[in-house]
Each structure stands twice: as C-alpha cells, then as structure tokens.
C-alpha positions as MATLAB code, in Angstrom:
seq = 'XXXXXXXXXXXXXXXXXXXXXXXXXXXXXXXXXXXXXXXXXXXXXXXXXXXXXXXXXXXXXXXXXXXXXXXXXXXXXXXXXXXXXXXXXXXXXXXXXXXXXXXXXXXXXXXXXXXXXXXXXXXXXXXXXXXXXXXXXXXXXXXXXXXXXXXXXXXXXXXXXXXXXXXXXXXXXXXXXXXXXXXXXXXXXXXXXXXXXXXXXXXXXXXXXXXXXXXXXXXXXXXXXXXXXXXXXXXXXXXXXXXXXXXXXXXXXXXXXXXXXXXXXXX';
ca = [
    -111.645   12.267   39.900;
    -112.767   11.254   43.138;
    -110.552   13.166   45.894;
    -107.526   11.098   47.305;
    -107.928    9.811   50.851;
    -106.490   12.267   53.586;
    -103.115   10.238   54.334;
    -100.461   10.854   57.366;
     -97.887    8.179   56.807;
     -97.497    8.845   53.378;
     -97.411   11.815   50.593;
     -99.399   12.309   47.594;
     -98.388   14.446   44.900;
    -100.637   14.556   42.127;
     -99.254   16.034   39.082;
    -100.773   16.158   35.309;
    -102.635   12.931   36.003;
     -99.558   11.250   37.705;
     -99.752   10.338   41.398;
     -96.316   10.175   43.098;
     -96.629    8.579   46.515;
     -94.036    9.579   49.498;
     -92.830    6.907   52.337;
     -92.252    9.865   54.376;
     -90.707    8.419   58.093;
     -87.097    9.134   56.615;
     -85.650    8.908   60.167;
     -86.478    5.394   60.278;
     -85.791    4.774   56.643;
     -89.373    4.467   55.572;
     -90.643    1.106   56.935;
     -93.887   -0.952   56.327;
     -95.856   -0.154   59.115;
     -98.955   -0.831   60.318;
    -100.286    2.776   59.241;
     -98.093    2.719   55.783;
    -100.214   -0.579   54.660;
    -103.242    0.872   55.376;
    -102.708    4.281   53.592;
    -101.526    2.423   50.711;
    -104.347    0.374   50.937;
    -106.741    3.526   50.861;
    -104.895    5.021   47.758;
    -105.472    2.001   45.788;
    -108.691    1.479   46.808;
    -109.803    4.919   45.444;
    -107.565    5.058   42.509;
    -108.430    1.531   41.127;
    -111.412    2.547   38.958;
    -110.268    6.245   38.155;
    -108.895    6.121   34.400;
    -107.817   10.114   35.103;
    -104.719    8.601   36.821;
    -102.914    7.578   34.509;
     -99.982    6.465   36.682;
     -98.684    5.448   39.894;
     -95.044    6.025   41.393;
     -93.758    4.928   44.730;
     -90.597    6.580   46.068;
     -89.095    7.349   49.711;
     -88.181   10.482   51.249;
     -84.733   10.927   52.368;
     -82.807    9.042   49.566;
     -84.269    5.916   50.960;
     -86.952    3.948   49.080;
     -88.034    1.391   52.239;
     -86.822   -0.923   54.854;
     -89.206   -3.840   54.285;
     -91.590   -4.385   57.359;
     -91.879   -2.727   60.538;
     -89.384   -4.983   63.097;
     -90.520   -3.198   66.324;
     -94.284   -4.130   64.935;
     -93.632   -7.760   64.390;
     -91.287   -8.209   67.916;
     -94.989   -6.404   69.475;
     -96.938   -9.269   67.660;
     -94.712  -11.884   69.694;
     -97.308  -11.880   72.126;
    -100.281  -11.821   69.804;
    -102.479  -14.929   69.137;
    -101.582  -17.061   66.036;
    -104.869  -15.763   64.252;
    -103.811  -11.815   64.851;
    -100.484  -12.946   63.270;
    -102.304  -13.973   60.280;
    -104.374  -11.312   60.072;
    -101.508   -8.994   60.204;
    -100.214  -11.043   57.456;
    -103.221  -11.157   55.107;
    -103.706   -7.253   55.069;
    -100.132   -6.691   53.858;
    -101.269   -9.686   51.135;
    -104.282   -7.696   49.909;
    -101.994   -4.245   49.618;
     -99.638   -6.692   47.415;
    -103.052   -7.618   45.605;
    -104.599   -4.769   44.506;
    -101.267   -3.024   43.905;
    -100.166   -5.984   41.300;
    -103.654   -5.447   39.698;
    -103.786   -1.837   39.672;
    -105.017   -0.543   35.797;
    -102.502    1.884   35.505;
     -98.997    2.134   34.892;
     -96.851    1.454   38.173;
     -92.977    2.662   39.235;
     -90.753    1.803   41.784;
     -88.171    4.500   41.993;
     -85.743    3.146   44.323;
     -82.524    4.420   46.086;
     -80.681    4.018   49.418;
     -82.244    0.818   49.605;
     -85.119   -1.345   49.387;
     -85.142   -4.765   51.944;
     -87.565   -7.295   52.646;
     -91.299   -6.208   52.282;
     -90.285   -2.879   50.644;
     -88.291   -4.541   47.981;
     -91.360   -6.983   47.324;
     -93.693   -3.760   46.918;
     -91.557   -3.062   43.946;
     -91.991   -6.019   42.632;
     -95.161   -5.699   42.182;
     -94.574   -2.463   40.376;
     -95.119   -2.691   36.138;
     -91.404   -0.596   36.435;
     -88.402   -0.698   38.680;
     -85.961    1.901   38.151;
     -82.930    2.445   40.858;
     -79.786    3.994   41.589;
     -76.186    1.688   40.547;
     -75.533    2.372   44.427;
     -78.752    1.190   45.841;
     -78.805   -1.978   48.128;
     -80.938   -4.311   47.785;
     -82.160   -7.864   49.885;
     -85.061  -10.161   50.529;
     -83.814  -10.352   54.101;
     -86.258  -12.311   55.914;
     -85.088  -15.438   56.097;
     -81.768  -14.475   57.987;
     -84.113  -12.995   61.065;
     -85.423  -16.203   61.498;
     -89.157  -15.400   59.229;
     -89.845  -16.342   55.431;
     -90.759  -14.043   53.022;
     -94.426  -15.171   52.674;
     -96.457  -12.708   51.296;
     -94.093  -10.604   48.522;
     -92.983  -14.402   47.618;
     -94.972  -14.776   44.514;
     -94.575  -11.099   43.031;
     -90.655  -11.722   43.366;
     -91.300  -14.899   41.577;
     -93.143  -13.176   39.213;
     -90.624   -9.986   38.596;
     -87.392  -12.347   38.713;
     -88.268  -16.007   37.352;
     -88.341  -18.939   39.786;
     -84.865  -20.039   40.010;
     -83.416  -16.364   40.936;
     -86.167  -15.625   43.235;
     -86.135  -19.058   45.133;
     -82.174  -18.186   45.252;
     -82.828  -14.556   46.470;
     -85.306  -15.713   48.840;
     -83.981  -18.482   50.327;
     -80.125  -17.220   51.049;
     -81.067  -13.686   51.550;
     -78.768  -12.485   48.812;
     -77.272   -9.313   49.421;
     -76.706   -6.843   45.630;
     -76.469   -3.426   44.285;
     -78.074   -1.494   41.773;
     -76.084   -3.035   39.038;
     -76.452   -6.371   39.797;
     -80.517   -6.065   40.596;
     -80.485   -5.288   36.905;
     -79.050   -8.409   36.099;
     -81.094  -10.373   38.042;
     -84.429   -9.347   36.853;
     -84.952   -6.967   40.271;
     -84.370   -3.644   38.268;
     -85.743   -2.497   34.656;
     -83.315    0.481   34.804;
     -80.517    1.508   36.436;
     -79.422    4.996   36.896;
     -76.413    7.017   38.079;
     -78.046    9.084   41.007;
     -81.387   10.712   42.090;
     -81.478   13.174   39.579;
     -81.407    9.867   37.038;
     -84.177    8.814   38.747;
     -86.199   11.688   38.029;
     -85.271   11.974   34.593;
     -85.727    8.126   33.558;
     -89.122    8.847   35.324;
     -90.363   11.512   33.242;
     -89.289    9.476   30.103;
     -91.387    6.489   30.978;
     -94.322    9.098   31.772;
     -93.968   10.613   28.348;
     -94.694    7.460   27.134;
     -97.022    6.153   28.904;
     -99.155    9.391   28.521;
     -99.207    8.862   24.856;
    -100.823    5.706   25.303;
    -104.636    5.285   26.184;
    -105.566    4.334   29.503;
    -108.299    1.728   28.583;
    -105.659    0.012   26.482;
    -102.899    0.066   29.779;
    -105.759   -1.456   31.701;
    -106.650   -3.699   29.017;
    -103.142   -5.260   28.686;
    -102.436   -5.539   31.891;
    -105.344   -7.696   32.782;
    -104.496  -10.013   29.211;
    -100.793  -10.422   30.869;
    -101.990  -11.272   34.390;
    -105.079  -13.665   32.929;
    -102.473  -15.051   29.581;
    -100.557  -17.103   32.277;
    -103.374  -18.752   34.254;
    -105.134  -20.473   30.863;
    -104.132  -23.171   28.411;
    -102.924  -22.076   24.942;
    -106.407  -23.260   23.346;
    -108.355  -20.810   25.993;
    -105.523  -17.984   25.551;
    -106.292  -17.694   22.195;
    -109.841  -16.994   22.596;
    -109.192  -14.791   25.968;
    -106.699  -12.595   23.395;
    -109.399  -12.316   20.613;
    -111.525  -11.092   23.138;
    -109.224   -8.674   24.946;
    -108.532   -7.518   21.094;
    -112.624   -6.915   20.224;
    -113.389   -5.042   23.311;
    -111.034   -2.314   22.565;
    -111.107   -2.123   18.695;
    -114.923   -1.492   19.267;
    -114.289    0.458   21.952;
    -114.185    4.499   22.405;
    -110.395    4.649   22.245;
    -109.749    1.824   19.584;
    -112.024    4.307   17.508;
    -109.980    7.107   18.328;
    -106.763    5.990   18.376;
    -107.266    4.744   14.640;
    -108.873    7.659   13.576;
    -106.055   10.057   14.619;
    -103.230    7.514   13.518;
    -104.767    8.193   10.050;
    -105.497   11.673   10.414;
    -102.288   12.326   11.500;
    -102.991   13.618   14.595;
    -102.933   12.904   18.227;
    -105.747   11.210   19.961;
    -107.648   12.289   23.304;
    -105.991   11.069   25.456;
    -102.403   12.301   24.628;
    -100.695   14.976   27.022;
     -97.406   15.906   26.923;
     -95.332   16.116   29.829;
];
C-alpha cells in the first residue's frame, strides 16, 4: 500500500493488514481537536481506496477513548466570524463522512469514556465494543450547543426515538446500558476484553474478502435511500458485480475445493 501519512496527534499501528489508530493526548483525555480532525482526515483519505487494509480500529491512550470536541477550541472560536464557525463545523462533518463510508471494516474500542463528538465518531464505526464501566453522553446540549454534526450517525447507530432522547436531554449511561440502547455492539469486562473481543471480530473479518466488505457496505448505506422497486434492482446489481468478479470466482472455487480462498489470513 501507499505509505500512511506522517501523523503527530495520533498513532498508527499497522499490524497484519489491520490499522489501529491512537488518540494519544491522554492528559487531556484525548479530545477532538483541531489537529486530531485533520490527522484523521489524512488517514482516511489515504486508506479509502487501499483494499490491503482490511480494517480500521479507533481506540484512546490512557484507558480513555475521547472527550468529544476540543472546549478550549470552541471558547477561542467565540470571537471568530459566523462563516469560520461553520467552517470549523463542516471539516469535522466531512471526517464523519468519509469515516461512515470507509470500505473496510470499522471499530470503536471504547473505555473510560466517550462524550459528545468522540462518542459520535463511534457511531459512525461498523462496530462498537466497550468496557461495562465506560461512561458515556451526547453532552452538548447541556453547554448550551447542539450536537449538529454526529446527529445523523447517532440516528443512524441508535434509531430515531433513542437518539432524539439521547440528544436532546444529554442522557448520562454506562457500558451496560449503551448496549441496551443501541450505543454498544459488545460489552466487555475490562481492557483486556477489549482486546480479546477485538481480535475475534478481526478473525472474522479477515476470512471474509475485502471487495465483498466494500461491496456490502455501500448496498446498506445506498438500500435505505431508494424505493423497494429501485432496491431490488440496486441488490441484483450489487449481487452481479461480485459473482463475476475476481473474488466471487474465488471464493466459490475454494468453498468447493475445500479450501481457503486468497484472501484469508489468520490472525
């Protein structure tokens, strides 16, 4: 693959085709700052197209996942014109964007806690796994802002009704209770659960092809803009282009050879 971008607000660890990426300002429990959005931005921009990655993890240094946006930032924007305030606002938007509609498998490994913006970054993560004691809040709304851009992926992740609810009283939960709600796939024990739920969704996801990842996750995200006459049609196509494809070939061929295809690694 193309090499990763040079990064200083965040880590990359790239391991057997798996990125992990760091929030690595532990001392101020990982915000969403200015420099965090654009690093993020940079990894996805350069990962987006490369099929050797076959997955993405987000996690935060110092048993704290993220603290949503970057307060001392948005008090210095006070001053700012209207149209710098949008700005501001757009490029966190298109990092929500491109992360939603990354090709490959995404996880959220969350613990400590994730508030505000950082919570809505895992939401727009395929797979949110956190820790029974993690905290959890779409705080906006009780510092006087609204939610605005992570809106729609909580939406999305949680159904209407619980995120309106979430949103709009700035609900306070745990670990257990995220699950509940919609917030969290899995919930572990501790950190070391983390890890180990992790590698399990890896081993899974490396057995699969990464055309076929890609492919689904662009018939889920298209499947709820279209009427059910045009959704049948958009799924016949989705089907074609990978039976005919390289992998639909080779996937088929080693399911009745009995062996594993390309693309399989074990972990």
């Amino acid at each position: 693959m193309k090499k990763l971008p040079n990064t200083e607000s965040v880590e990359c660890e790239l391991d057997q085709g798996w990125l992990t990426v760091w929030f690595n300002q532990p001392e101020r429990r990982n915000p969403l700052t200015d420099e965090v959005v654009s690093d993020l931005q940079l990894i996805c921009d350069a990962i987006e197209d490369e099929r050797s990655i076959r997955g993405l993890t987000l996690r935060g240094r110092g048993g704290f996942f993220c603290a949503g946006g970057d307060l001392k930032g948005f008090q210095n924007m006070a001053d700012a014109s209207k149209d710098d305030v949008i700005e501001m606002s757009e490029t966190i938007g298109r990092l929500l964007y491109k992360l939603d509609r990354l090709p490959m498998v995404t996880i959220a490994l969350i613990e400590g806690a994730a508030m505000a913006g950082g919570l809505g970054l895992a939401c727009c993560c395929d797979v949110t796994i956190g820790t029974a004691d993690a905290r959890f809040a779409f705080s906006e709304t009780r510092i006087g802002i609204s939610p605005a851009q992570i809106a729609r992926y909580v939406m999305q992740k949680c159904g209407d009704s619980t995120g309106r609810r979430l949103m709009l009283s700035a609900a306070r939960f745990a670990g257990d209770e995220a699950a509940g709600l919609g917030i969290l796939d899995v919930v572990v024990a501790d950190s070391s659960g983390l890890t180990e739920a992790e590698r399990k969704i890896r081993a899974d996801v490396l057995a699969c092809a990464p055309g076929a990842v890609a492919a689904t996750k662009t018939l889920i995200r298209e499947l709820a803009k279209l009427s059910d006459e045009k959704k049948l049609h958009l799924a016949a196509e989705n089907f074609a282009n990978c039976l005919k494809g390289e992998e639909g070939v080779e996937g088929i061929a080693s399911f009745l050879e009995k062996r594993k295809p390309s693309w399989y690694q074990e972990v």
